[in-house]
N, C-alpha and C positions, 0 to 999 in steps of 0.2 A: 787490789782489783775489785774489791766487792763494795770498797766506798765510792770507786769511780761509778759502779754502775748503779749505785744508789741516788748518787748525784747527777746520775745523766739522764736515769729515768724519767721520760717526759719532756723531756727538752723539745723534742719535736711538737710538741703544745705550743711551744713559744715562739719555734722559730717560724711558723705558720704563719702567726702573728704577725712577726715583725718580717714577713718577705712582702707586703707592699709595699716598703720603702720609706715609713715614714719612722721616724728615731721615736722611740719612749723609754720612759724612766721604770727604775722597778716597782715604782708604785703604779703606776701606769697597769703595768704589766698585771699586775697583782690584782686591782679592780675589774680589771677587762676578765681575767681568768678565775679568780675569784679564790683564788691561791693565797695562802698564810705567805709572808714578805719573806718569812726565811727559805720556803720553798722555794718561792722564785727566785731569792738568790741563788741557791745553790745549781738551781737549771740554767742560769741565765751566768754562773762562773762556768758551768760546764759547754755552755759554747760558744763562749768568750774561749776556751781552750782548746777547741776544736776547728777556732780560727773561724765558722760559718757567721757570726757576727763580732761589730766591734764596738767603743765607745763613739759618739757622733757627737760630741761636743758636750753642754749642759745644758739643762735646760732653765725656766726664768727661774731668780730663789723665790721661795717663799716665806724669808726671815733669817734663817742659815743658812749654810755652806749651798752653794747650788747642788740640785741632784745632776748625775750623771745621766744622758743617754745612751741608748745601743740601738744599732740597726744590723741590718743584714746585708754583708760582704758578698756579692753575686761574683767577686774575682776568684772567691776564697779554692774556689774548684771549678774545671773548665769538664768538660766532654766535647768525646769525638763522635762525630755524625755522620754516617755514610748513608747516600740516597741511589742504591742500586737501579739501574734499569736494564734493558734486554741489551744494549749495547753501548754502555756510557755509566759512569761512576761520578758521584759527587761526594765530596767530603768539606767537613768544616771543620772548624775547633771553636766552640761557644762558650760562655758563662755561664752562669746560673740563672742569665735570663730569658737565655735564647739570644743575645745578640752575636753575632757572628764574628771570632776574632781574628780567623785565617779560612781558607776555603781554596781548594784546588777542583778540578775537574779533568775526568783522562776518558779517552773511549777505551772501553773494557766490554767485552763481550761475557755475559755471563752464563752463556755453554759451557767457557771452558771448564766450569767445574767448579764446587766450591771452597777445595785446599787455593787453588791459583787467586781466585776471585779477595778470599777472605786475608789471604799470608798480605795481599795488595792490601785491604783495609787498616791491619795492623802496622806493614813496615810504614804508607805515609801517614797512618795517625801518629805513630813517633815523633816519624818527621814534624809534621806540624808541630806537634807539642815541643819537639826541640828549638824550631823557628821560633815559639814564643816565650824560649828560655822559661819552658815545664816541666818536671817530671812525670812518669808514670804518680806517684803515690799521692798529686795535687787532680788526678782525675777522677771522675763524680762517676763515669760509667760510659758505655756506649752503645747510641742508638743507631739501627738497623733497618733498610726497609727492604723489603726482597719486591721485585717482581711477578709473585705468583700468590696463590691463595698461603697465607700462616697461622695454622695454632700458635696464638698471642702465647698460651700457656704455658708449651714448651720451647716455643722459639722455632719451631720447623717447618718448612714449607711440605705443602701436602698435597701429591699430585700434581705439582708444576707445571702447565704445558710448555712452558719457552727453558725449562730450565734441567736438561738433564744430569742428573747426577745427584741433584739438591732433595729429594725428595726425601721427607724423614733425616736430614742430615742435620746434625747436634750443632747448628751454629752456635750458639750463647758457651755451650762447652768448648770447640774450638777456638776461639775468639778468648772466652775466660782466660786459659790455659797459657796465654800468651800476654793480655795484660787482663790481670785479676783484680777487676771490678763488675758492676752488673750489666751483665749484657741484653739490652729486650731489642728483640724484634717483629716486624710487622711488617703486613705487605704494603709495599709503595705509598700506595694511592690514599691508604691510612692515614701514615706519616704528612702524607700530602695534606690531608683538613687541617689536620693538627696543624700545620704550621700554618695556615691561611687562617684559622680559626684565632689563632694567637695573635698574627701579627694584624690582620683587619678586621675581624670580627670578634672581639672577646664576649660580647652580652650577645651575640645573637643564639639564642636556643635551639637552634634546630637547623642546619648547616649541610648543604651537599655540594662537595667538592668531585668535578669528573676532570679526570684525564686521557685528554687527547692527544694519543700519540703511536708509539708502535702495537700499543694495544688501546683498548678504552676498560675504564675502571669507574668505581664512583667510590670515595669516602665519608660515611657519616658519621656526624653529630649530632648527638641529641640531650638535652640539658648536660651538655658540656660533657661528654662522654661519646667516645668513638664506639658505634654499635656496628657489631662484628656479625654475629648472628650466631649459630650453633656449632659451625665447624668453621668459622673464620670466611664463610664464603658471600658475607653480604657485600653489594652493591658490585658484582659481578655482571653489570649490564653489557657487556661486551659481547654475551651470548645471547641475548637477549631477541630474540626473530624480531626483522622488520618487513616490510611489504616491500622495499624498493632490494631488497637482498634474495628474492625469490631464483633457490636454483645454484646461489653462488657458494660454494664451498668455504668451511672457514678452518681453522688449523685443530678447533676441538673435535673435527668430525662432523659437523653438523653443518645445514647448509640455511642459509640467509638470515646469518648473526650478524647484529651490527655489526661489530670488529671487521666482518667481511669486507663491509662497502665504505664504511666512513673512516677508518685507520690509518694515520700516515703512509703503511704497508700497502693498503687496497689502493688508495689515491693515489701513489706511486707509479702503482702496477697500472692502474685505470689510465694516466697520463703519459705514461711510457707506451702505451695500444694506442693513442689517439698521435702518435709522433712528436710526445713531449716527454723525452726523455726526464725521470727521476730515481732515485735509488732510494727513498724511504721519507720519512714528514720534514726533514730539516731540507731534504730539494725541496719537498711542496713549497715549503712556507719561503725559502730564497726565490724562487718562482714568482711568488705571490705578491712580494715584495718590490719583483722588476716586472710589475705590473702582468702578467700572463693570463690572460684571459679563460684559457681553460682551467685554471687552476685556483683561479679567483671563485670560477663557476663550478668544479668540484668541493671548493671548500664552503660554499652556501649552501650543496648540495648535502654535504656530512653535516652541519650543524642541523639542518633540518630533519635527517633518520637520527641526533640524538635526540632531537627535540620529541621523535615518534615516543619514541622508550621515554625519555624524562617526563611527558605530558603526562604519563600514569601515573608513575612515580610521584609527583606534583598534586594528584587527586588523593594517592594513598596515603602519602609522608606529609604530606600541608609541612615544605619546608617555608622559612622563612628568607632565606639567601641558596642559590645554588651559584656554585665558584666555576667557571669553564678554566681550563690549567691542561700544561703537558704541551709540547714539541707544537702541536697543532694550532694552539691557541696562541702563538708567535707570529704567525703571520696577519693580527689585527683584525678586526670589526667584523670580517665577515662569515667565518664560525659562527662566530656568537649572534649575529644578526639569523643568521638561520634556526639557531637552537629556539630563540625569542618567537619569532614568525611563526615555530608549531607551536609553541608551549602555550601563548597568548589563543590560538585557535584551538586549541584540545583540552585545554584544563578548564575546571570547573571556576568560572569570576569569583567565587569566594577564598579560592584555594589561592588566585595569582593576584589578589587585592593589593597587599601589601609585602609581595614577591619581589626581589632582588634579583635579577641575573646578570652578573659579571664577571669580567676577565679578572685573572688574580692577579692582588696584590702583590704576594711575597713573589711571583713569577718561579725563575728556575732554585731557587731559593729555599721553596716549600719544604721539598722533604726532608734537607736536612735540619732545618730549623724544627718539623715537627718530630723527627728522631729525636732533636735536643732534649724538645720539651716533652716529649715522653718519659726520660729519662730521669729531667728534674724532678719531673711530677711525682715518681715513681720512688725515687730515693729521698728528693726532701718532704714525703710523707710524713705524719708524724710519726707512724710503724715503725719506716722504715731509717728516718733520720734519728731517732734514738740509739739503734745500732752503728750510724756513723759517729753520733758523739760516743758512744762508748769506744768504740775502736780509735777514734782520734786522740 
């Protein structure tokens, strides 16, 4: 046991290396890290047996024997993804790169609790893993997004409003305990950059992702890092006062919060009063779609009170890309046409120069894909992948 850890020591040096994809030789390796040849062999047998990389062929000789390649194996270990919302579950099962290899979706209410909610994550992550002929002990960990504000640190939701029972509740412990890998989680809308950040913007620096839908949220990036804030509770614009919300009540106690007036919830409620029956953002946006008039005109009207709030934000944060995403942003152009229409009138020209605002890419996709890639990030650290090769 003491040689193994002597030999694995460090390995996650290498494997860093070689996760962009491209094969190198040990001398390769050796140059780039600036490592004695026998060091690197011995890191680079020890995840050769950890299965995280393999041989890739040889490469040109230069006189004798060709040298060997290695790259990095992203099948070697999958994770399960769950992207929690106030009424609907997503789940995937990925790779190492975030590409997605299985994915289900259920409506799940997540009142009911979090034994009911989480026992659901676990038995169909099995599932899935069994659908792609996996076991438990080929799983890399599994990411989480909750619905509510979370300390990243311990994994718990804190002060919830949509989520009774979860408050201070050990998810990563419960979840552990049943399949024992690492468990992190993060609220939604987090998970949500990260996955939009990975899959369409990798180089953009400075990144905000809002979700519109039974709530509003916003998730930031900033040199490639999700900034949380001091208790988990940045980009909580949902409470944010606007002027066209004056008077209206919203679910924190507080009265004319965005969330009030531009929320799947509110435009629901708003179009059900005008004699256009809805029950919550997925009527809005079916609506919207078989062309309805009112509902075309509600949802230019919400993009425009996010646009009130993001116009600041726009002057304070100088983002470079803001992402629109979530239930709401399904029904096409005209969200986003309205978020555009304030942002370009209330920000400062130097701040919306060279401003990107669009509809997401990765779409309903997002969170678990950024669950994923939290997760990778998180264990193929070099920290933290040294303890995987020694345990492998």
């Amino acid at each position: 046991m003491t040689e193994l850890r002597v030999t694995a020591a460090g390995a996650g040096t290498l494997l860093r290396i070689l996760r962009d994809g491209r094969p190198r030789t040990r001398s390769e390796l050796a140059s780039v890290t600036g490592l004695a040849r026998s060091t690197v062999t011995q890191r680079v047998d020890a995840l050769l047996a950890s299965g995280l990389i393999g041989p890739a062929g040889e490469a040109a000789s230069t006189g004798g024997r060709p040298p060997t390649t290695f790259s990095f194996r992203p099948d070697a270990r999958v994770v399960v993804a769950a992207d929690l919302g106030a009424t609907h579950a997503r789940l995937a099962l990925t790779d190492m790169t975030g590409t997605v290899l299985a994915e289900e979706r259920a409506d799940l209410d997540i009142a009911l609790g979090p034994e009911p909610v989480l026992d659901w994550v676990v038995d169909r992550g099995r599932a899935l893993l069994d659908g792609a002929g996996r076991e438990v002990p080929d799983l890399l960990g599994v990411g989480i997004g909750l619905p509510g504000p979370v300390e990243y640190s311990t994994g718990r939701a804190v002060n919830p409003p949509i989520m009774p029972g979860w408050d201070n509740f050990d998810v990563p412990g419960y979840v552990g305990a049943r399949l024992p890998v690492p468990v992190l989680v993060d609220n939604d809308v987090n998970i949500m950059a990260v996955g939009e950040h990975h899959v369409a913007w990798p180089t953009a620096s400075h990144l905000m992702f809002v979700k519109v839908a039974t709530g509003i949220g916003c998730g930031i990036v900033s040199e490639g890092r999700v900034y949380r804030g001091a208790q988990g509770a940045a980009g909580d614009m949902g409470h944010i006062h606007v002027p066209s919300g004056a008077g209206r009540q919203c679910r924190c106690g507080n009265t004319g919060c965005l969330e009030a007036v531009a929320s799947g919830a509110a435009l629901a409620e708003a179009l059900t009063a005008e004699g256009v029956p809805a029950r919550g953002a997925r009527d809005v946006v079916e609506l919207s779609r078989n062309g309805s008039v009112p509902a075309l005109r509600a949802l230019r009207q919400a993009g425009r009170d996010v646009g009130e709030v993001l116009a600041a934000s726009v002057n304070m944060f100088n983002p470079s890309v803001i992402v629109i995403g979530g239930a709401l942003a399904l029904a096409g152009d005209h969200l986003l046409a309205g978020v555009r229409e304030i942002i370009y009138q209330r920000s400062l020209p130097l701040a919306t120069e060279h401003l990107s605002i669009v509809s997401s890419t990765a779409g309903e996709s997002a969170g678990v894909i950024g669950a994923a890639v939290t997760v990778i990030e998180h264990c193929l650290s070099p920290e933290h992948a040294d303890t995987l090769v020694t345990r492998a």
